[in-house]
LOMI-957684 format. One record per residue (C-alpha): residue number from 1; residue in three letters; chain; x negated, y negated, z negated. Coordinates in Angstrom, 3 decimals. Example, Ala and Ser with C-alpha at 12.3 -4.5 7.8 and 13.67 -1.06 7.14 Angstrom:
% residues 2
(r 1 'ala' 'A' (-12.300 4.500 -7.800))
(r 2 'ser' 'A' (-13.670 1.060 -7.140))
% end
This chain:
% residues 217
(r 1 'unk' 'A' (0.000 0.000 0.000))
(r 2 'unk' 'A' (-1.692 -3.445 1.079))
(r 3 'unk' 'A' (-0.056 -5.935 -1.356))
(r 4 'unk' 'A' (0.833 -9.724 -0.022))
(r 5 'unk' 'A' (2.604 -12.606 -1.211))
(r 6 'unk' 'A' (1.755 -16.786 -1.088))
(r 7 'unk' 'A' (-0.588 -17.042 -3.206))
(r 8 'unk' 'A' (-3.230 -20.004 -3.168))
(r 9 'unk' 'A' (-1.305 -21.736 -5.300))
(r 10 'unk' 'A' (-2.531 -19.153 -7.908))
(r 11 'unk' 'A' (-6.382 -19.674 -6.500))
(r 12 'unk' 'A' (-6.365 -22.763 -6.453))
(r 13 'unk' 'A' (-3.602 -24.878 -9.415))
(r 14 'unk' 'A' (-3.258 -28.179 -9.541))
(r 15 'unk' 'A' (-3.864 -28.619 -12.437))
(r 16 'unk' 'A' (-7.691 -27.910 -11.769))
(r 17 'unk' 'A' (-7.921 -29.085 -8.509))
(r 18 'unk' 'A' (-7.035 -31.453 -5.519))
(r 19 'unk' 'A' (-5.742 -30.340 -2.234))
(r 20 'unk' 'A' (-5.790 -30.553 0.923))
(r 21 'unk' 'A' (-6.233 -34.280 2.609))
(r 22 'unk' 'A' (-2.663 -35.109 3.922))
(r 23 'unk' 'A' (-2.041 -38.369 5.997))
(r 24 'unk' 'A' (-5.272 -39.503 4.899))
(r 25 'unk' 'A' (-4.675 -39.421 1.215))
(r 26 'unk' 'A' (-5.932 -36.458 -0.825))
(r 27 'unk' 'A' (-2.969 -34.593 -2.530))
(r 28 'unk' 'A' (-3.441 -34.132 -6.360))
(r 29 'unk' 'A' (0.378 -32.437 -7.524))
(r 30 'unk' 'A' (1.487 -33.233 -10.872))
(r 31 'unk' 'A' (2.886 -29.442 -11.861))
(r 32 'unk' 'A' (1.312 -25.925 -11.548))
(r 33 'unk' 'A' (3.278 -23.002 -9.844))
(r 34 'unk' 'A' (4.391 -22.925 -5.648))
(r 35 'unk' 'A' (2.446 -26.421 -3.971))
(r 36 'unk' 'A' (4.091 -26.990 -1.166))
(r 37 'unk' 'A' (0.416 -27.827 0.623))
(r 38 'unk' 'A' (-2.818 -26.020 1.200))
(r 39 'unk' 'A' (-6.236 -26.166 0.174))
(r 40 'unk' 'A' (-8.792 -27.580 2.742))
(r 41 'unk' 'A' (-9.764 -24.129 3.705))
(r 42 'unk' 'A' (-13.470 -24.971 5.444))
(r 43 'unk' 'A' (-14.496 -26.437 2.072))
(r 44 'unk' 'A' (-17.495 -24.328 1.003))
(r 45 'unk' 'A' (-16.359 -24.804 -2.942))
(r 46 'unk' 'A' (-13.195 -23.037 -1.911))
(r 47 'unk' 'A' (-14.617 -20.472 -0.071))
(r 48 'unk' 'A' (-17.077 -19.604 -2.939))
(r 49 'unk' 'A' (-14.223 -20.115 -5.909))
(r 50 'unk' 'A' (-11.631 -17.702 -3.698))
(r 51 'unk' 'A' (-15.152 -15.008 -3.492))
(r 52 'unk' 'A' (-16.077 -15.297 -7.024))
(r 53 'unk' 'A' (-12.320 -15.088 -7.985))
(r 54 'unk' 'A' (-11.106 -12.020 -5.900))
(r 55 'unk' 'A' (-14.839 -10.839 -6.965))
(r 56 'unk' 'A' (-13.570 -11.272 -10.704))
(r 57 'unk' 'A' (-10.136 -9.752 -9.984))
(r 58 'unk' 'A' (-11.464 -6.526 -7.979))
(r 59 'unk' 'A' (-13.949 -5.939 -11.043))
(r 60 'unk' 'A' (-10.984 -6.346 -13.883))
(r 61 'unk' 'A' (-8.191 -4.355 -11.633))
(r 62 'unk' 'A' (-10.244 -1.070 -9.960))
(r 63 'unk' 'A' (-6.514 0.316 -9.319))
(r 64 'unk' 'A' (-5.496 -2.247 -7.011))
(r 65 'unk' 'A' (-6.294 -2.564 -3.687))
(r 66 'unk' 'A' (-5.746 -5.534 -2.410))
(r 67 'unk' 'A' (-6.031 -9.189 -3.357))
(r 68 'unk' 'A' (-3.122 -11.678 -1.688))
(r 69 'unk' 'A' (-4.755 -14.596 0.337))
(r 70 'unk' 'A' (-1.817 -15.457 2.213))
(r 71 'unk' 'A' (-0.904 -19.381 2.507))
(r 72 'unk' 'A' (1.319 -20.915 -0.245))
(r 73 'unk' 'A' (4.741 -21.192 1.463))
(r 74 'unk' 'A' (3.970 -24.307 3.762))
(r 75 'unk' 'A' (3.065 -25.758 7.427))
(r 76 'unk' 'A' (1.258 -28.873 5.683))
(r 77 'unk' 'A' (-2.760 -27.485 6.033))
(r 78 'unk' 'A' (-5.395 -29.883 5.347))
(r 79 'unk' 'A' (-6.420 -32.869 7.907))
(r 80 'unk' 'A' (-10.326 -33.063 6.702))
(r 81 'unk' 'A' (-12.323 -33.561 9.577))
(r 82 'unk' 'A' (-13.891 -30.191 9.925))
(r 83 'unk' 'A' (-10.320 -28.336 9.748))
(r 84 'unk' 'A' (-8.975 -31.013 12.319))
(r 85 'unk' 'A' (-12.358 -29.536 14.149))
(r 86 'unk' 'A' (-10.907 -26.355 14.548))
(r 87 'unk' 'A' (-7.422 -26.739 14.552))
(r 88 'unk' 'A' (-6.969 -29.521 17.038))
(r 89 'unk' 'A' (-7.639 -26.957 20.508))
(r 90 'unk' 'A' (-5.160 -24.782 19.263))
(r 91 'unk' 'A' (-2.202 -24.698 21.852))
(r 92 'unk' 'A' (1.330 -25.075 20.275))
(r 93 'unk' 'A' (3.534 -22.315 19.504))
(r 94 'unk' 'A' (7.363 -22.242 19.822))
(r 95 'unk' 'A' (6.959 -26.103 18.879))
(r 96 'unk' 'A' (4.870 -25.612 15.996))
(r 97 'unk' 'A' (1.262 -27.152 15.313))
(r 98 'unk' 'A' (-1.104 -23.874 14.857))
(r 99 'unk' 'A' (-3.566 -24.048 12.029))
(r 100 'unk' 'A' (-4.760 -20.301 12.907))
(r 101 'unk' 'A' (-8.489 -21.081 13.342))
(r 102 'unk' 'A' (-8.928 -23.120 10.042))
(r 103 'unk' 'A' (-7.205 -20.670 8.178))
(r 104 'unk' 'A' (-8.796 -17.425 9.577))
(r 105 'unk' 'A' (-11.825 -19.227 9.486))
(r 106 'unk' 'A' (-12.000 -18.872 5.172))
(r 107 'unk' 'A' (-10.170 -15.243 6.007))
(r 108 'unk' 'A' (-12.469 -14.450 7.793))
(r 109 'unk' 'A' (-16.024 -15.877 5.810))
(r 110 'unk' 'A' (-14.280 -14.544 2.538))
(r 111 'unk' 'A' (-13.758 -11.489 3.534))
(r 112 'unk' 'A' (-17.437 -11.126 5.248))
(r 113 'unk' 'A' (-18.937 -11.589 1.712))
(r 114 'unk' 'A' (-16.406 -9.308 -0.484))
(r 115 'unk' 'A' (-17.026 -6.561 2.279))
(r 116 'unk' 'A' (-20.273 -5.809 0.947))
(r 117 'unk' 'A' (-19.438 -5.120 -2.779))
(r 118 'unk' 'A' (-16.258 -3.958 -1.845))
(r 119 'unk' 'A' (-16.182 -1.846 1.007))
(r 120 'unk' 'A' (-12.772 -0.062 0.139))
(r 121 'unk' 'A' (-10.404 -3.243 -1.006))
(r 122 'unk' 'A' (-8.619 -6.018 1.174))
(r 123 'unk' 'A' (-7.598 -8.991 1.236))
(r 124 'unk' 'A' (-4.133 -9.698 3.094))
(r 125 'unk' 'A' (-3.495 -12.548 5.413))
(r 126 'unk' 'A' (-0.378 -14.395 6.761))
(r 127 'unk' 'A' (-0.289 -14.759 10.312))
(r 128 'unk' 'A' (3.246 -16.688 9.631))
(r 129 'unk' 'A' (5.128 -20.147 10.741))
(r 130 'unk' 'A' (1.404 -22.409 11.582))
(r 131 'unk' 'A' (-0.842 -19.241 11.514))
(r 132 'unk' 'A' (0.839 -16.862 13.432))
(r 133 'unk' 'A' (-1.369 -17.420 16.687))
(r 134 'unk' 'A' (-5.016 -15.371 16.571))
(r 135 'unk' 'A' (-8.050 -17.674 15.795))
(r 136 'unk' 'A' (-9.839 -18.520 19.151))
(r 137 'unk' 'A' (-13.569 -17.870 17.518))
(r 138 'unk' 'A' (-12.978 -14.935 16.160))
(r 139 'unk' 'A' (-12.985 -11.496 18.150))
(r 140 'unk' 'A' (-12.590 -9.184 15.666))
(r 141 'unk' 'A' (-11.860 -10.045 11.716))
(r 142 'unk' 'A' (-13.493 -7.741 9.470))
(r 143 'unk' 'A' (-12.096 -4.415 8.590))
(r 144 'unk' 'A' (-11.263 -4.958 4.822))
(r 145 'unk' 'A' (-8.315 -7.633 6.328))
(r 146 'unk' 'A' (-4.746 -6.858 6.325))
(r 147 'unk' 'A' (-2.809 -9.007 8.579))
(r 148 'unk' 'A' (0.824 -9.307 8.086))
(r 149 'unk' 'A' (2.678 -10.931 11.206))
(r 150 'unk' 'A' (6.002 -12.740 10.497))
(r 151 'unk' 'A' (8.395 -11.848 13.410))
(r 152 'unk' 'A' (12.232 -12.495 13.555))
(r 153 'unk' 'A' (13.881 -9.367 15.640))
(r 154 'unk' 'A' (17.325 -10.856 15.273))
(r 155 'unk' 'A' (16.608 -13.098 18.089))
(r 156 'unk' 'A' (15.650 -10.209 20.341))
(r 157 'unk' 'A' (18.889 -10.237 22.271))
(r 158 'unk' 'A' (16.665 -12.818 24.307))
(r 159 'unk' 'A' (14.651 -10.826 26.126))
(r 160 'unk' 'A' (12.042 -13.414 26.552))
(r 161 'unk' 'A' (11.414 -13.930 23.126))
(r 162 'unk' 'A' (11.524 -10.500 22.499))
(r 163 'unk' 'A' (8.452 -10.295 25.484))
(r 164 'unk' 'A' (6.786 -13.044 23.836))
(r 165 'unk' 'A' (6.955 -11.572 20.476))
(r 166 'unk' 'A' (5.499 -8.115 21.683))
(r 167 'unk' 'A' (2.786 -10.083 23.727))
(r 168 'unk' 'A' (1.678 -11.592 20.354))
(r 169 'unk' 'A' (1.959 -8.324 18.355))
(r 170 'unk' 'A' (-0.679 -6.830 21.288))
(r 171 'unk' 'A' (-3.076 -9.911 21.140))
(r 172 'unk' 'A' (-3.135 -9.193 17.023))
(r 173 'unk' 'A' (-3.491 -5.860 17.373))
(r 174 'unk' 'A' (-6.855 -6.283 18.966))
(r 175 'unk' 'A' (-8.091 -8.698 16.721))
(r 176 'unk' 'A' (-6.971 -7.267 13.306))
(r 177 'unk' 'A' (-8.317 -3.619 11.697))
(r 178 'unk' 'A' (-4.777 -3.523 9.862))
(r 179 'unk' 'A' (-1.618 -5.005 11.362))
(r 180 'unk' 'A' (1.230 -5.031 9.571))
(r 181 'unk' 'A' (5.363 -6.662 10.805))
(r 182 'unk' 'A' (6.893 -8.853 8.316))
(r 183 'unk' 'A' (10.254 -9.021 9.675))
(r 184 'unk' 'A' (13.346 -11.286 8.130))
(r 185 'unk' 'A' (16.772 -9.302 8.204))
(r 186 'unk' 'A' (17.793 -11.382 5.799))
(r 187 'unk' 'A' (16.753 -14.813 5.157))
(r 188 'unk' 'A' (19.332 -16.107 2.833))
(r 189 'unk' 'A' (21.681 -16.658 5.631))
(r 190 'unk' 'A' (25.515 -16.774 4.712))
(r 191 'unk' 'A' (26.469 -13.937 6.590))
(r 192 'unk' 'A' (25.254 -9.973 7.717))
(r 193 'unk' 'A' (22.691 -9.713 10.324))
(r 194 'unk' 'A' (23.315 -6.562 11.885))
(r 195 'unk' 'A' (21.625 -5.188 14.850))
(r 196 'unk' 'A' (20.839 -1.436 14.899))
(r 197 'unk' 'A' (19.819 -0.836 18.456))
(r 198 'unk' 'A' (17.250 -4.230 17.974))
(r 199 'unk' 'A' (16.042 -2.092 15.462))
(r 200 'unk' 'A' (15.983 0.882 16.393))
(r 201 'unk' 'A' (13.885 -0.140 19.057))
(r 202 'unk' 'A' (11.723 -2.402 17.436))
(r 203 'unk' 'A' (10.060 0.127 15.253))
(r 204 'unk' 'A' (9.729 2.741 17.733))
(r 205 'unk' 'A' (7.655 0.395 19.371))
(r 206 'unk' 'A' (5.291 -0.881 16.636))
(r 207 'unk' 'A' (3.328 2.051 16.472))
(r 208 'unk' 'A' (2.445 1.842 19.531))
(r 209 'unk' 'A' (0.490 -1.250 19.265))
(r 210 'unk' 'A' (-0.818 0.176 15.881))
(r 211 'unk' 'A' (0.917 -1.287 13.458))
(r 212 'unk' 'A' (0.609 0.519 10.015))
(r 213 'unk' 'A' (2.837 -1.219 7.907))
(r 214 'unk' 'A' (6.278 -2.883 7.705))
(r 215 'unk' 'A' (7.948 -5.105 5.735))
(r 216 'unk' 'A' (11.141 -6.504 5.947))
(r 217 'unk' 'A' (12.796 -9.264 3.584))
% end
């Protein structure tokens, strides 16, 4: 079981430290818990505080297997000049901004270091709302990553977002060691969603792209 779940927040509390840089003002939050930002995720004091902390909780927890570095719940990633770096080539994505290659960048340089001391845990990523693109400098991420990709397979009776959604899950597949579908049949919407064939379909195909994990919320 790869576990996942926003979780900077948890990392990295306000209450200890400022975030990201936001319409050029850095963002200090009054109140611990969900922050509805992001750290600035090419800063090399949060790359080394998120290796000495999953580090920490590896040594503490030898039962678990993974440690969560998904984003907290948000689209509002930091503006510094050396995320802007990476994020400003990315193409747009069903209207939305990508911040894939900042973010996969500290996946990806976190996960390089913990790989050595430990070779059989993960960490789990969120390729979800701005991340759900692959990073353009990165090939291959390292095999102790877990990637879960957000898809919504209600909208499949569109066929073209159904093709477009498949395309995506292909592209991940050769970029991620572990791919995992984080699907929404429910989403706190008022009435049932229910689509059987979609469904039915839907996860006879996953494998085939080698998916080894599902989640649905």
């Amino acid at each position: 079981f790869y576990g996942h779940g926003h979780n900077l927040y948890n990392l990295f509390p306000p209450s200890r430290y400022g975030h990201a840089l936001v319409d050029g003002q850095r963002q200090v939050l009054d109140e611990d818990g969900h922050t509805p930002i992001q750290p600035c995720l090419t800063n090399p004091d949060v790359i080394q505080i998120t290796i000495e902390t999953v580090s920490r909780f590896f040594d503490q927890n030898p039962e678990v297997s993974t440690y969560s570095l998904c984003p907290n719940d948000s689209s509002r990633f930091c503006q510094w000049s050396s995320c802007l770096e990476l994020d400003n080539n990315m193409e747009a994505y069903r209207d939305r901004r990508m911040n894939s290659n900042s973010y996969f960048y500290y996946i990806n340089t976190v996960a390089k270091e913990l790989i050595h001391s430990y070779p059989d845990r993960y960490v789990s990523a969120y390729a979800y709302w701005t991340t759900e693109l692959p990073p353009q400098q990165i090939d291959t991420l390292p095999s102790n990553v877990v990637i879960y990709l957000t898809q919504d397979s209600s909208q499949y009776d569109d066929p073209g977002y159904e093709a477009r959604d498949y395309g995506i899950l292909e592209m991940w597949s050769k970029v991620a060691h572990h791919l995992a579908v984080y699907d929404y049949y429910g989403l706190s919407w008022f009435t049932p969603r229910v689509y059987p064939q979609i469904v039915a379909r839907t996860l006879r195909f996953l494998p085939t792209v080698g998916v080894k994990g599902f989640y649905c919320e």
